[in-house]
One Martini backbone bead per residue (centre of mass of N, CA, C, O) as a GRO file, in nm:
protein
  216
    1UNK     BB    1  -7.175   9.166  -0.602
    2UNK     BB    2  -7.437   9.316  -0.572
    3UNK     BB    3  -7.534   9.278  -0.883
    4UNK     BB    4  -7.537   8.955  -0.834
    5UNK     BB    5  -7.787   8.950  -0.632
    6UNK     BB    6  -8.001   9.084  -0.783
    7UNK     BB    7  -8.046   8.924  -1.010
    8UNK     BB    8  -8.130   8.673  -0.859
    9UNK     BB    9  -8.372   8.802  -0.709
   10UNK     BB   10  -8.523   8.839  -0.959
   11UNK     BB   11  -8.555   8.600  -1.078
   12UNK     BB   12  -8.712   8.453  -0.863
   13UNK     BB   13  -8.972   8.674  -0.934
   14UNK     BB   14  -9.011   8.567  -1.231
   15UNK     BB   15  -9.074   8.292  -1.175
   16UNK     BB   16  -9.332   8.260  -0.948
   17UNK     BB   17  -9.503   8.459  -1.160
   18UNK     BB   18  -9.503   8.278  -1.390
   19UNK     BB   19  -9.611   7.985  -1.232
   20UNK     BB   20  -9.900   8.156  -1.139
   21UNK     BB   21 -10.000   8.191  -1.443
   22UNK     BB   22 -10.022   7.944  -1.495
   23UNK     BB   23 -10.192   7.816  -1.286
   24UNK     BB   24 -10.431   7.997  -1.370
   25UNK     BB   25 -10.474   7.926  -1.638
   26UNK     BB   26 -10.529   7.579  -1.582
   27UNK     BB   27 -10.782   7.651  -1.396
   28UNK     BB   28 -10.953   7.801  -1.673
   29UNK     BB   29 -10.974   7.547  -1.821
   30UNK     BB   30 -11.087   7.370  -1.667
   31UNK     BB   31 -11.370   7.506  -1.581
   32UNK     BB   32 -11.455   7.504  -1.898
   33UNK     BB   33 -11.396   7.240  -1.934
   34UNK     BB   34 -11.567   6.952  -2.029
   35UNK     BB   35 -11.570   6.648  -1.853
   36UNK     BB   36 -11.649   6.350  -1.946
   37UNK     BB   37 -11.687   6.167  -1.650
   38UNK     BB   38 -11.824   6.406  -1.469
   39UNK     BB   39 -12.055   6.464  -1.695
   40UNK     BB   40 -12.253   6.201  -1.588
   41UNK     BB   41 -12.338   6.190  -1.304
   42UNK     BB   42 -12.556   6.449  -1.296
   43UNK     BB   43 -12.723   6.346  -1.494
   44UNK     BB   44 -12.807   6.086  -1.297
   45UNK     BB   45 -12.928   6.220  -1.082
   46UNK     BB   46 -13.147   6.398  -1.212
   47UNK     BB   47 -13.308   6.139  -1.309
   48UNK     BB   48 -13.312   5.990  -1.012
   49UNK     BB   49 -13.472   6.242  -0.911
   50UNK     BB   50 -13.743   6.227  -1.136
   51UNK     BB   51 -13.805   5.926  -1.021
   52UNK     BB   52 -13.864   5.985  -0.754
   53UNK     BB   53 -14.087   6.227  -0.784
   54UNK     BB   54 -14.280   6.062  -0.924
   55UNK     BB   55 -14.332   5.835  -0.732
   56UNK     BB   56 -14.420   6.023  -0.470
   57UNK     BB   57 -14.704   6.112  -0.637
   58UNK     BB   58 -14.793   5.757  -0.684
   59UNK     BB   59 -14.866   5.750  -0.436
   60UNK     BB   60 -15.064   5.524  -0.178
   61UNK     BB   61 -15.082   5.509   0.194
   62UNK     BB   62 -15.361   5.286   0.121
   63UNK     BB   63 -15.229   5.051   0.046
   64UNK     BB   64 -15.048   4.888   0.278
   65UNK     BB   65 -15.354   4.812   0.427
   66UNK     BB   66 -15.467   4.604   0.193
   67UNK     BB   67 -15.249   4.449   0.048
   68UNK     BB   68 -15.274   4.654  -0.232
   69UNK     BB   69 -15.320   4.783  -0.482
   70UNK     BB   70 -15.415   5.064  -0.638
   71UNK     BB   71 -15.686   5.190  -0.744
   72UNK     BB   72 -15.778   5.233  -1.041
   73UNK     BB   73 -15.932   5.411  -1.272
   74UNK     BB   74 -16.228   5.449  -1.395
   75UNK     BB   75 -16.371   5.477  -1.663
   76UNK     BB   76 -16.672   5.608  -1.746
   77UNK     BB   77 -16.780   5.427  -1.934
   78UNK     BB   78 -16.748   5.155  -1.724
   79UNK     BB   79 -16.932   5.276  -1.504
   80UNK     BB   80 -17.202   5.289  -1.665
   81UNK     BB   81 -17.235   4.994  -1.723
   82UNK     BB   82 -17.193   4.893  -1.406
   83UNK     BB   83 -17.429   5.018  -1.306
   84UNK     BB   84 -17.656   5.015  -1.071
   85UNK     BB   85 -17.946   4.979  -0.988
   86UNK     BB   86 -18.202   5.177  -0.820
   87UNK     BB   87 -18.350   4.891  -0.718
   88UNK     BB   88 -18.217   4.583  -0.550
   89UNK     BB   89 -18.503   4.494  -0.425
   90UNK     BB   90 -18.696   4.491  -0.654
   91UNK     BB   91 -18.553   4.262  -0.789
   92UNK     BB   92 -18.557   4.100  -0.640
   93UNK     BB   93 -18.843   4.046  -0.591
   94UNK     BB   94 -18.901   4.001  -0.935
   95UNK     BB   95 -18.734   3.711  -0.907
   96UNK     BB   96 -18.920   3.547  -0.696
   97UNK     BB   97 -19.220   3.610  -0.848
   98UNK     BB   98 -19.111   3.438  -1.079
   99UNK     BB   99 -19.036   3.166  -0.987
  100UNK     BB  100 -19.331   3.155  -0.782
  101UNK     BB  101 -19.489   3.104  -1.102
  102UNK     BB  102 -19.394   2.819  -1.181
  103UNK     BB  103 -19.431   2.706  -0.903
  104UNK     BB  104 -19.667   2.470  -0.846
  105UNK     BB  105 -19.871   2.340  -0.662
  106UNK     BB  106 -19.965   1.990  -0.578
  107UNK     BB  107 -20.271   1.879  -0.464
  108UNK     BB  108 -20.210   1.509  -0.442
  109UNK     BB  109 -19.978   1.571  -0.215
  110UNK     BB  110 -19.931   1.434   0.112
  111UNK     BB  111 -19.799   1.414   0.399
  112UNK     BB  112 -19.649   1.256   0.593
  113UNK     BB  113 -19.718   0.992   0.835
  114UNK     BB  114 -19.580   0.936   1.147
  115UNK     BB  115 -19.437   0.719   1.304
  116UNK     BB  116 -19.441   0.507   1.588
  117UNK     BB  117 -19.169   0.379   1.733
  118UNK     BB  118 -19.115   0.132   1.947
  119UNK     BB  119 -18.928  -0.015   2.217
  120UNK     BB  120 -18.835  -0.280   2.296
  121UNK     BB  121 -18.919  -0.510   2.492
  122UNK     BB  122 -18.837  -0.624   2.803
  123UNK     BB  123 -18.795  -0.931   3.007
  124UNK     BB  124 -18.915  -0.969   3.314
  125UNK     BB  125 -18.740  -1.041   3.627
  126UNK     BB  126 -18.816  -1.185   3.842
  127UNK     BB  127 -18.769  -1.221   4.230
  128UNK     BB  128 -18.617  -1.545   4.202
  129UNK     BB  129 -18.403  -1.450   3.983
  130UNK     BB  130 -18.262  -1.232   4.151
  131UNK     BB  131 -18.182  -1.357   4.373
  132UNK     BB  132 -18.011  -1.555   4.216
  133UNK     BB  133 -17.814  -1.340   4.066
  134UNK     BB  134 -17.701  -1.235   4.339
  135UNK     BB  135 -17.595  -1.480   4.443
  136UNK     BB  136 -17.389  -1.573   4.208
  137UNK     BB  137 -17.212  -1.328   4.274
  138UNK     BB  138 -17.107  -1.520   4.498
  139UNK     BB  139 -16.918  -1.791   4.551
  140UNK     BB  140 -16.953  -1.759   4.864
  141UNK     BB  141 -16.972  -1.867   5.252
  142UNK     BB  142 -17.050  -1.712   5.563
  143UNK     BB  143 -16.909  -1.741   5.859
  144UNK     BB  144 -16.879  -1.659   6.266
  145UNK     BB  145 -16.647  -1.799   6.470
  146UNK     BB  146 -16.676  -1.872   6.828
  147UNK     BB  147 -16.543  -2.160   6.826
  148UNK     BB  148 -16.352  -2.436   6.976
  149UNK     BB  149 -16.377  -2.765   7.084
  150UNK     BB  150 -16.364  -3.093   7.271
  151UNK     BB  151 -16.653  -3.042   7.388
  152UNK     BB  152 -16.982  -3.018   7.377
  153UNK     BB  153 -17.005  -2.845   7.650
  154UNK     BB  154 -16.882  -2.647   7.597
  155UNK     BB  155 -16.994  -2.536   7.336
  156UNK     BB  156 -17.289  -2.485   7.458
  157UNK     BB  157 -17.223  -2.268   7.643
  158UNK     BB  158 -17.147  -2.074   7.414
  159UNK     BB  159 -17.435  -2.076   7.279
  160UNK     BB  160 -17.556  -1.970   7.531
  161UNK     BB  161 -17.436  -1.679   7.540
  162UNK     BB  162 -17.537  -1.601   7.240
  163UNK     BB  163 -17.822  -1.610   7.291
  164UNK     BB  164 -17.831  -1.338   7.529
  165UNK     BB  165 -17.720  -1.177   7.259
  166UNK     BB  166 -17.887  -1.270   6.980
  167UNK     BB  167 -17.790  -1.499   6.891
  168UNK     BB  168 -17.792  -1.789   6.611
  169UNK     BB  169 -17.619  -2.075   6.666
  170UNK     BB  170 -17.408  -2.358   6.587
  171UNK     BB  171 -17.360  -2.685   6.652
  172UNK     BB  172 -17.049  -2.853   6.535
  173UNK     BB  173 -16.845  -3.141   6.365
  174UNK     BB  174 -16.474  -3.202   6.342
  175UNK     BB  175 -16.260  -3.347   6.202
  176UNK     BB  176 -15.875  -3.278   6.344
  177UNK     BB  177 -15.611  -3.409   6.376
  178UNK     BB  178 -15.747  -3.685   6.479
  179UNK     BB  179 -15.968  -3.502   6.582
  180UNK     BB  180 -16.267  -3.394   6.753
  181UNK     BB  181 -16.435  -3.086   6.704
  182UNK     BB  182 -16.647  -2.792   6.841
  183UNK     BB  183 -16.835  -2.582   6.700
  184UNK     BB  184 -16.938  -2.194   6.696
  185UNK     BB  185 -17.165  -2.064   6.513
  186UNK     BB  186 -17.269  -1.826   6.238
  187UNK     BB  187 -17.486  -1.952   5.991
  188UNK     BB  188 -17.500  -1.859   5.702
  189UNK     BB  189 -17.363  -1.610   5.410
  190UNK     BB  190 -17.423  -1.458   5.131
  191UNK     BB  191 -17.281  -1.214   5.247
  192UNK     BB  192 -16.997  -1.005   5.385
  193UNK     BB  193 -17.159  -0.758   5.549
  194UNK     BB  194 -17.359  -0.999   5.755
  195UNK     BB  195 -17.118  -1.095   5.878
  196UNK     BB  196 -16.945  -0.861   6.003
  197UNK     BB  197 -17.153  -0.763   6.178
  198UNK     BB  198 -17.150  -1.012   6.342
  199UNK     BB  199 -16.868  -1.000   6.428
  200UNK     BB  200 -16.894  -0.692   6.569
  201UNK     BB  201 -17.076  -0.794   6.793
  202UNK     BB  202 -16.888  -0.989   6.921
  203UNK     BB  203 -16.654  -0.813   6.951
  204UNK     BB  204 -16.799  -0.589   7.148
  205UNK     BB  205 -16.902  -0.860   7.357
  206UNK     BB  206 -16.635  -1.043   7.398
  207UNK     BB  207 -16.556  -1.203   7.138
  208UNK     BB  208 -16.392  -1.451   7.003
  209UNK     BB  209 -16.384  -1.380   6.605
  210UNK     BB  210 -16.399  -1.561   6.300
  211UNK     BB  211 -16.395  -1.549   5.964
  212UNK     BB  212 -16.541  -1.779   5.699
  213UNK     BB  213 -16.475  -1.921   5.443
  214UNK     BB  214 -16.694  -2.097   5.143
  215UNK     BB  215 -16.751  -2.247   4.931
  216UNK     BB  216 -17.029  -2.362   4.691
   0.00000   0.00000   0.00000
């Protein structure tokens, strides 16, 4: 019984063995053998590499500033053909005095002389005109009575009293509801402003007066 349990635990030490042999095998096989698409990628990366740190070389920080590829350096022999004169003041003056040898003044020609243009008389408005154009700005005559009566004498009286405080009233008469009645009156006024005034006057000293429009 002991004999068959040593065979048994041999076995199993001598299989472990074997398997561990093995697994190491296959692995100094793989790490030496190259795999076909694994060694793609690094050939990749490498190529990659290389046009990264060429353009990093190509690079220049004030293209960016100023929105415009970077300027391309210019053969010797096209700087030589393309160099400025060496005194361009000298140049554009000897361009000047060639123009000016050409153009020669003209003895025959003389300036025009200048004209002087009057703006139109206007026709001057006498001042029985202006006086006659304000006055038809206004198609109303202003009066401010003071007072309507049934009686003349009554009218009198009341004329009599504008008289003493400097007012020159006049009475008319005229047919009101089939009845004459007796006004007294201030006026007329050319102005609207005048008869106002007139009118304040007799309102300060105690008068009831009131303003009457008329046709022209």
């Amino acid at each position: 019984m002991k004999k068959q349990r040593g065979g048994t635990l041999l076995g199993f030490i001598m299989g472990a063995l074997i398997g561990l042999g093995a697994a190491l095998a296959v692995a100094v096989y793989i790490t030496k053998v190259p795999m076909p698409f694994m060694n793609k990628t690094p050939a990749r990366a490498a190529e990659n590499d290389a046009a990264e740190a060429q353009k990093n070389r190509d690079w220049d920080p004030n293209s960016g500033l100023a929105n415009k590829p970077a300027a391309k350096p210019v053969p010797a022999d096209a700087a030589a053909g393309a160099a400025p004169s060496a005194d361009p003041l000298g140049d554009l003056a000897n361009a000047k005095a060639e123009v000016k040898s050409e153009v020669k003044p003209d003895a025959t020609i003389r300036p025009a002389t200048p004209i002087a243009v009057s703006p139109p008389a206007l026709p001057a408005l006498s001042p029985a005109a202006t006086a006659t154009t304000a006055a038809s700005a206004d198609p109303f005559n202003y009066f401010v009575q003071a007072g309507a009566f049934r009686t003349p004498e009554d009218a009198e009286q009341q004329r009599a009293k504008l008289v003493l405080i400097g007012m020159q009233p006049r009475v008319s008469e005229r047919e009101q509801s089939g009845r004459v009645v007796y006004r007294v009156r201030l006026g007329p006024f050319d102005k609207k402003d005048d008869a106002d005034k007139a009118k304040l006057k007799l309102d300060s000293s105690g008068f009831d007066a009131a303003l009457v429009r008329v046709q022209k």
